[in-house]
N, C-alpha and C positions, 0 to 999 in steps of 0.2 A: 504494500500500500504506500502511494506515495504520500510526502509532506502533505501534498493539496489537499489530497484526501482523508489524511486526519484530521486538518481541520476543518473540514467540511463536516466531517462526522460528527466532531466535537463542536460544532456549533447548532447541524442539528438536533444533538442532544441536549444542548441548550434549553435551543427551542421548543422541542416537547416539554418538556419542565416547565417552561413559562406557559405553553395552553394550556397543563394540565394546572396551572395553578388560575389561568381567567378563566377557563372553562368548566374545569372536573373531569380529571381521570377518566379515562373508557366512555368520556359520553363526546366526543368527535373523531374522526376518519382522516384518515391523508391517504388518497389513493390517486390513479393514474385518472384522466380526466377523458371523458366518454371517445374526445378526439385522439386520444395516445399521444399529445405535442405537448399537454403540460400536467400538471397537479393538481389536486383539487384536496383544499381543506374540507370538510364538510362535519354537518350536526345535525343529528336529526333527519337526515336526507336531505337538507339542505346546505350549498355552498356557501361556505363563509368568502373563501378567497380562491384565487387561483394563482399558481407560479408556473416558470418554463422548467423549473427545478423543484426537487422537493424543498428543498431550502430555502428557496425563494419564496414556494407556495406556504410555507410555516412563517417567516417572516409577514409577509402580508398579511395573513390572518393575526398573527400578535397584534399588527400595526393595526389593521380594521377596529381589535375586540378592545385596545386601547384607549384608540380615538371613541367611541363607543362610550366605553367604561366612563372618559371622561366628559363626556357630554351629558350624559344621565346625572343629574342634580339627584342628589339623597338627603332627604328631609332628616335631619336629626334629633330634631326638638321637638316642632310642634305636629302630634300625630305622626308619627315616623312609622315607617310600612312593616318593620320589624313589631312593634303591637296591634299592628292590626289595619293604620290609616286614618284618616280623618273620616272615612267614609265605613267605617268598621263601626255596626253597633253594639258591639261588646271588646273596644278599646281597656287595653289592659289597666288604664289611670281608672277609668269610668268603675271600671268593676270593684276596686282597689278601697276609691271612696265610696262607692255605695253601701258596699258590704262594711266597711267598717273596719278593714283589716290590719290596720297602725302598719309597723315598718317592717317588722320580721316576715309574718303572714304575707304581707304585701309587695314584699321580695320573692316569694315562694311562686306565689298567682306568675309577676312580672316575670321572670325566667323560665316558667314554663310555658306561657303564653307565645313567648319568641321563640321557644328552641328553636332553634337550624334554619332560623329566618335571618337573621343579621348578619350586615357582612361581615368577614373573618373570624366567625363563632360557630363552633360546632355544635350539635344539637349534646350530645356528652356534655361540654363543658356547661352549657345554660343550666341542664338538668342537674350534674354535679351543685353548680351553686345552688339550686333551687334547694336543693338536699341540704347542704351545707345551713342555710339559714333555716328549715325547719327543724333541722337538731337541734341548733342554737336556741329557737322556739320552745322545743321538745324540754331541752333541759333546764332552760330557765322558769319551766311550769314546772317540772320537778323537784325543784329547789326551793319553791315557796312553801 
């Protein structure tokens, strides 16, 4: 294998690493493209990108899901899509106050409400916390 072609590999290899972290693992395709002259990213059965190279066609798609990523405005504060939306009638604040449930409880609702909805949060870790402040809950009713 020549020089060129390690680093070709090795920045393919890159590049899968970077879709599999905007896209998720196993859920897109890089195959030869219906004409056989280029590449085709694809999700879903639909194309993201095309390249004349695989490398090329992985780059592009980075750069599409990028450009993308950054366009998409993410509400943080008010009604954030991670609870549910402004348009959600059982927003996790809503529930939180209605029912009564002060901070421990109300942590518990909040983190289970979001698992696996937020960006860079896996549903594990939400659920972990959720766990984590109900113990806290658990033990300080046991203690009184």
């Amino acid at each position: 294998m020549s020089r060129i072609e390690k680093v070709e590999e090795e920045m393919q290899t890159l590049a899968i690493k970077e879709l599999d972290k905007l896209i998720g693992e196993s859920l897109w395709d890089l195959k030869p493209s219906l004409n056989l002259l280029s590449w085709d990213v694809a999700r879903d059965g639909s194309i993201i990108a095309t390249g004349e190279t695989r490398l090329l066609a992985l780059k592009n798609a980075i750069e599409r899901l990028r450009d993308r990523n950054e366009e998409e405005e993410y509400e943080i504060v008010d009604h954030p899509q991670h609870y549910g939306g402004e348009d959600a009638s059982h927003e996790a604040i809503s529930v939180i106050e209605e029912w009564g449930l002060g901070f421990h409880l109300g942590n518990v609702v909040k983190y289970i409400s979001r698992a696996g909805k937020k960006p860079d949060q896996t549903t594990i870790s939400d659920l972990k916390k959720a766990r984590w402040y109900l113990d806290r809950y658990i033990e300080r009713m046991e203690n009184k």
